[in-house]
C-alpha positions, 0 to 999 in steps of 0.5 A: 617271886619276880617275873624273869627277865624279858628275852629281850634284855641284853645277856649280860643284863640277863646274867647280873638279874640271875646273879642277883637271884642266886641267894634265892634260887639256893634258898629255892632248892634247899627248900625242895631238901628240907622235907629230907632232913632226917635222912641228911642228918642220919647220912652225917651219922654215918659220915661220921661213923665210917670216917671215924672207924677208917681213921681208927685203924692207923691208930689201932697200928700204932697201938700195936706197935708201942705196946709191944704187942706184936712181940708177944710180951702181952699175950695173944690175947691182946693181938687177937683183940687188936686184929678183932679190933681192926676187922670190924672198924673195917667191916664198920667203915665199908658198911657206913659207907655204903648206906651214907651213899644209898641214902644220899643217892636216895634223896638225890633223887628224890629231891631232882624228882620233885624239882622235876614234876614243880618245873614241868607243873609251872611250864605248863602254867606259863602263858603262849607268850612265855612260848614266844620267847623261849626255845623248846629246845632249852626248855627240854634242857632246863627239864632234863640236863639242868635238872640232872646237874642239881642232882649231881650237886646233892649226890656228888659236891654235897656228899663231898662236902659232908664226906671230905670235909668231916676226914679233914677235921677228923684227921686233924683231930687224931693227929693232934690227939697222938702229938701236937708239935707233929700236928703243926709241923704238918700244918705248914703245908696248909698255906701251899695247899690252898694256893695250889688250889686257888691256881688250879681253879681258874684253869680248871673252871676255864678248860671246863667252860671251853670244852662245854662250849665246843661240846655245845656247838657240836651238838647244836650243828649235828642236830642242825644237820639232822633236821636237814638231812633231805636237803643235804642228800639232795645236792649231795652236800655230805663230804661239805658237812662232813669237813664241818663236822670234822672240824668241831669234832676236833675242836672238841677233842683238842678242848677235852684233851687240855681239860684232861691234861690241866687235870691230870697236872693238878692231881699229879701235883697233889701226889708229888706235894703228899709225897712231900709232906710224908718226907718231911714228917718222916724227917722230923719224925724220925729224928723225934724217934731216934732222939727217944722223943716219939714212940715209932707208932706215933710216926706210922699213925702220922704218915698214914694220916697224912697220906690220907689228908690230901685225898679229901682236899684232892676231891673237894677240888675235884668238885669245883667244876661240878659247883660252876655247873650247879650255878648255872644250872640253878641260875636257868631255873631260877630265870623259869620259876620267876616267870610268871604267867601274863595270862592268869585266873581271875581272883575268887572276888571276880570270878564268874562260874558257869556250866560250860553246858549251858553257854548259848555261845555268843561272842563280842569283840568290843573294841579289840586291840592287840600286840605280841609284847611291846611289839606294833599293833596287830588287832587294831579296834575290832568291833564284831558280833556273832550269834549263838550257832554262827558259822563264821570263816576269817580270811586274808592274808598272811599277816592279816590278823586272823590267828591272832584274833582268835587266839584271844578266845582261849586266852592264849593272850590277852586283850591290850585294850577292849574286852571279848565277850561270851554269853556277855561274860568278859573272858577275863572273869571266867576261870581257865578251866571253864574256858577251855572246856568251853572253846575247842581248838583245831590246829593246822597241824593236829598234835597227836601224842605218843600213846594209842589212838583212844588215848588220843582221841580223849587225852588220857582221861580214862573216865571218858568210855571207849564207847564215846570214843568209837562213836564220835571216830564214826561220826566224823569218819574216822573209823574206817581208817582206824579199824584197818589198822591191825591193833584198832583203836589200840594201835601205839601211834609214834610221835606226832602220829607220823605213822598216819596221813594229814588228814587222818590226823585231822579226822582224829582231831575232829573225833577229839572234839566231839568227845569233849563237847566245846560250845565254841569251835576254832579251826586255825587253817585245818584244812590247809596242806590237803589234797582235794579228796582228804579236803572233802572228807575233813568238810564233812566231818567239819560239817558234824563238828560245827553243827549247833556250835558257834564256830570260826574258822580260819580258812587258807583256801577261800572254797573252806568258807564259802558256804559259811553264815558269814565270812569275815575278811581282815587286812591289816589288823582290821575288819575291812568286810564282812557278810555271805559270799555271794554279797562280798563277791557283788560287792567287787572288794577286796574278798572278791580280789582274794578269790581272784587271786585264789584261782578258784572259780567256783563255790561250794555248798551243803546239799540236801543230804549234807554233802558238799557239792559244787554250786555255779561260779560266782 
């Protein structure tokens, strides 16, 4: 498959390389139906056995009526078998039918499933500069709504095309079967029936595409609003919003109404063009039947037959708007599967496997160079060393390069020019999976799932003892909090972990750390947003986390690092210092400036107890 287009395309350049993967992406999903081909053939058996039984029960009439059979003069044992008949092509058809729809339901389903766990298997494969450019709101869409619409295709438009068009050719097959010149009298209606179709379809497809559109932007306002409710409350800003959504609420209602009334229209005009039809059959008919030209059963076979002939085509066309919708839907996920991921494994000829437990932990940025896709230049040729078990803090400002530095470690990205190195190993060379295992992340804001702390703590991987977990909670601190807490360690945390603290989010983050072991520890502003008291506790457990490990951390507040081996000090995508604090401080740089800045006129330093405590202003 071909990398999907780049966000920053132009839409319309965007749609034509979707429209040109459209044979593709039907390919794509009819691939995920073929291992359910013998329950599509068994649903087209019973399509055709319970549209043959409901087609047979008009003829069985007409049998009975040109036989004279309802008169008696065969005996009751004909009519007893014509009614016997009639019950079980009844009982036949209602029983066909509701397998042929359990079984399309059924692989339906299970088609959506597996298309499901492959997007979300591929999502997750995708690389952070996928991330960048695509809105998680439209990933849940594409994993959830679109998903759902190719659902509707097998069980609503596919089983329509099985179900619909096989009583059209079935219906045609029995008219003609009783008379041929009646048969292609009713075929003349054929040419106003498409082209009744054909006109109703752009204003049918327009009015769906209309309300869709409303309905999106009053969906996309609401949940603006929702997020802003604060705001809103503060300056009392209700009866404002309120009018707003009003008015896309109305927008909405008006667009809803016209594709219902350009609905209601076509399926009335079907109505009014079946009652013309039977009209005319009855004309003709009943002119052949006076005139000894056609048997009476003949012409009631035929007006049942043609009653019955405009419901599939009704319903065919009922499926046009569910049709546009399965192309989009398939269009976006075509767009998702045909990314690939910019970072990737290395070829098994250039792999290198190490055991994550043996990495002494050394890092080189040999001149490192970076940018976010054709973006300017963000890592602008860093050269740095640092030892196995170094404590190195990255500063400077917003904008200075330090996240980005070190997010090339676990290959979030990938270098433009230069290489970085562990233990001498270009990170390249190493499979993900013995990356990750070696370099541990801390984020600024520590992502807790929904699910119980213990779960959290070892990322639902049940081999890990719960032993290990309470171990580690004690170690870095967090198991005062967690044992006040009424279920412990079993306590269900909400999303994110909104039920607890920043910092007692962090404590638990730490904890996660310790439990797996990373020989390279990154902590991305962990301890920006805090208070002083939960500072000191997330320095001491910082202090039991980073103890025999290469460790970088980013510090927003400068007291962070200031005990660090090293400090690393960035402008501009360039180490512009570096070296210990009360160094950088002599040295009147731009780190001393920083700290100026900062506020802050003392720094910190581990006791002899391993505390941190205030040591003389530099």
């Amino acid at each position: 498959m071909s990398n999907g287009p780049s966000a920053a395309h132009p839409e319309r350049e965007r749609e034509s390389d979707a429209s040109l993967g459209r044979g593709r992406a039907f390919r794509l999903l009819f691939g995920y139906a073929r291992p359910h081909r013998k329950t599509f053939l068994l649903i087209l058996l019973c399509a055709v056995g319970a549209i043959s039984a409901d087609l047979l029960q008009p003829y069985l009439v007409k049998v009975a009526i040109d036989n004279d059979i309802l008169l008696g003069d065969k005996g009751t044992g004909w009519l007893i078998g014509i009614c016997a008949a009639y019950l079980v092509s009844a009982v036949a058809a209602m029983l066909l039918a509701y397998g042929m729809a359990n079984l399309i339901q059924r692989a339906g389903q299970a088609i959506v499933a597996s298309l499901r766990k492959d997007l979300f298997e591929h999502i997750t494969k995708l690389s952070m500069s996928f991330f960048d450019r695509y809105p998680i709101g439209s990933l849940v869409t594409h994993e959830s709504s679109d998903t759902e619409t190719i659902n509707q295709f097998f069980t609503q438009v596919f089983l329509s095309l099985i179900r619909d068009g096989l009583t059209l050719v079935l219906i045609l097959g029995f008219m003609f079967a009783l008379d041929v010149e009646l048969a292609l009298y009713s075929l003349v209606l054929l040419p106003v029936i498409a082209a009744i179709a054909f006109a109703f379809r752009t204003l049918l497809r327009n009015s769906y595409h209309r309300t869709r559109t409303q309905l999106s932007r009053m969906i996309a306002y609401l949940a603006e609003n929702l997020s802003g409710m604060s705001l809103i409350q503060a300056f009392h800003q209700e009866k404002e919003q309120k009018k707003r959504f009003t008015r896309h609420n109305e927008k909405y209602w008006m667009e809803s109404l016209r594709e219902i009334r350009n609905s209601v229209t076509f399926n009335r005009t079907f109505d009014l063009l079946g009652n013309v039809a039977v009209a005319f059959i009855v004309w003709i008919g009943g002119m052949a039947v006076l005139n000894k030209q056609l048997e009476f059963g003949v012409l009631y076979a035929f007006i049942s037959y043609i009653r019955q002939f405009f419901q599939p085509i009704n319903q065919l066309t009922q499926q046009w708007n569910t049709m546009q919708s399965t192309l989009v839907s398939l269009d976006r996920l075509w767009r998702i599967f045909s990314v690939k991921p910019e970072v990737a494994d290395p070829s098994e000829d250039r792999a290198v496997r190490v055991d994550p437990e043996r990495v002494a932990g050394k890092l080189t940025f040999a001149g490192v160079r970076f940018a976010y896709g054709d973006g300017p230049e963000v890592l602008r040729g860093i050269d740095l060393d640092i030892r196995p078990g170094e404590f190195v803090g990255i500063v400077g400002t917003t904008g200075a390069g330090k996240s980005s530095l070190v997010n090339l470690l676990p290959r979030f990205y990938d270098v433009k020019a230069g290489s970085l190195l562990i233990d001498d190993i270009d990170v390249r060379s190493l499979p993900l999976r013995d990356l990750h295992a070696i370099v541990g992340l801390v984020q600024q804001e520590p992502y807790l799932f929904s699910g119980s702390i213990i779960d959290n703590v070892r990322l639902f991987r049940r081999e890990i003892p719960e032993e290990a977990v309470v171990e580690a909670c004690r170690t870095v601190g967090a198991h005062p909090m967690i044992a006040r807490l009424r279920d412990g360690y079993d306590t269900v945390l909400s999303e994110r972990g909104s039920g607890l603290s920043a910092g007692e989010r962090q404590l638990i983050s730490f904890a996660r750390i310790l439990v797996f072991r990373p020989r390279i520890l990154i902590l991305d502003e962990a301890t920006a947003h805090l208070d002083s008291h939960t500072e000191r506790l997330i320095q001491r457990a910082l202090e039991t986390v980073s103890r025999g490990r290469t460790t970088l951390v980013i510090a927003h507040r400068l007291s962070t690092v200031r005990h660090a081996d090293r400090i690393i000090v960035m402008r501009d995508g360039q180490i512009v210092e570096q070296g210990k604090h009360a160094d950088l401080i002599k040295n009147g740089g731009y780190y001393a400036e920083l700290c100026r800045h900062s506020g802050t006129g003392h720094a910190t330093a581990p006791g002899a107890d391993g505390r941190l405590r205030p040591t003389s202003p530099a």
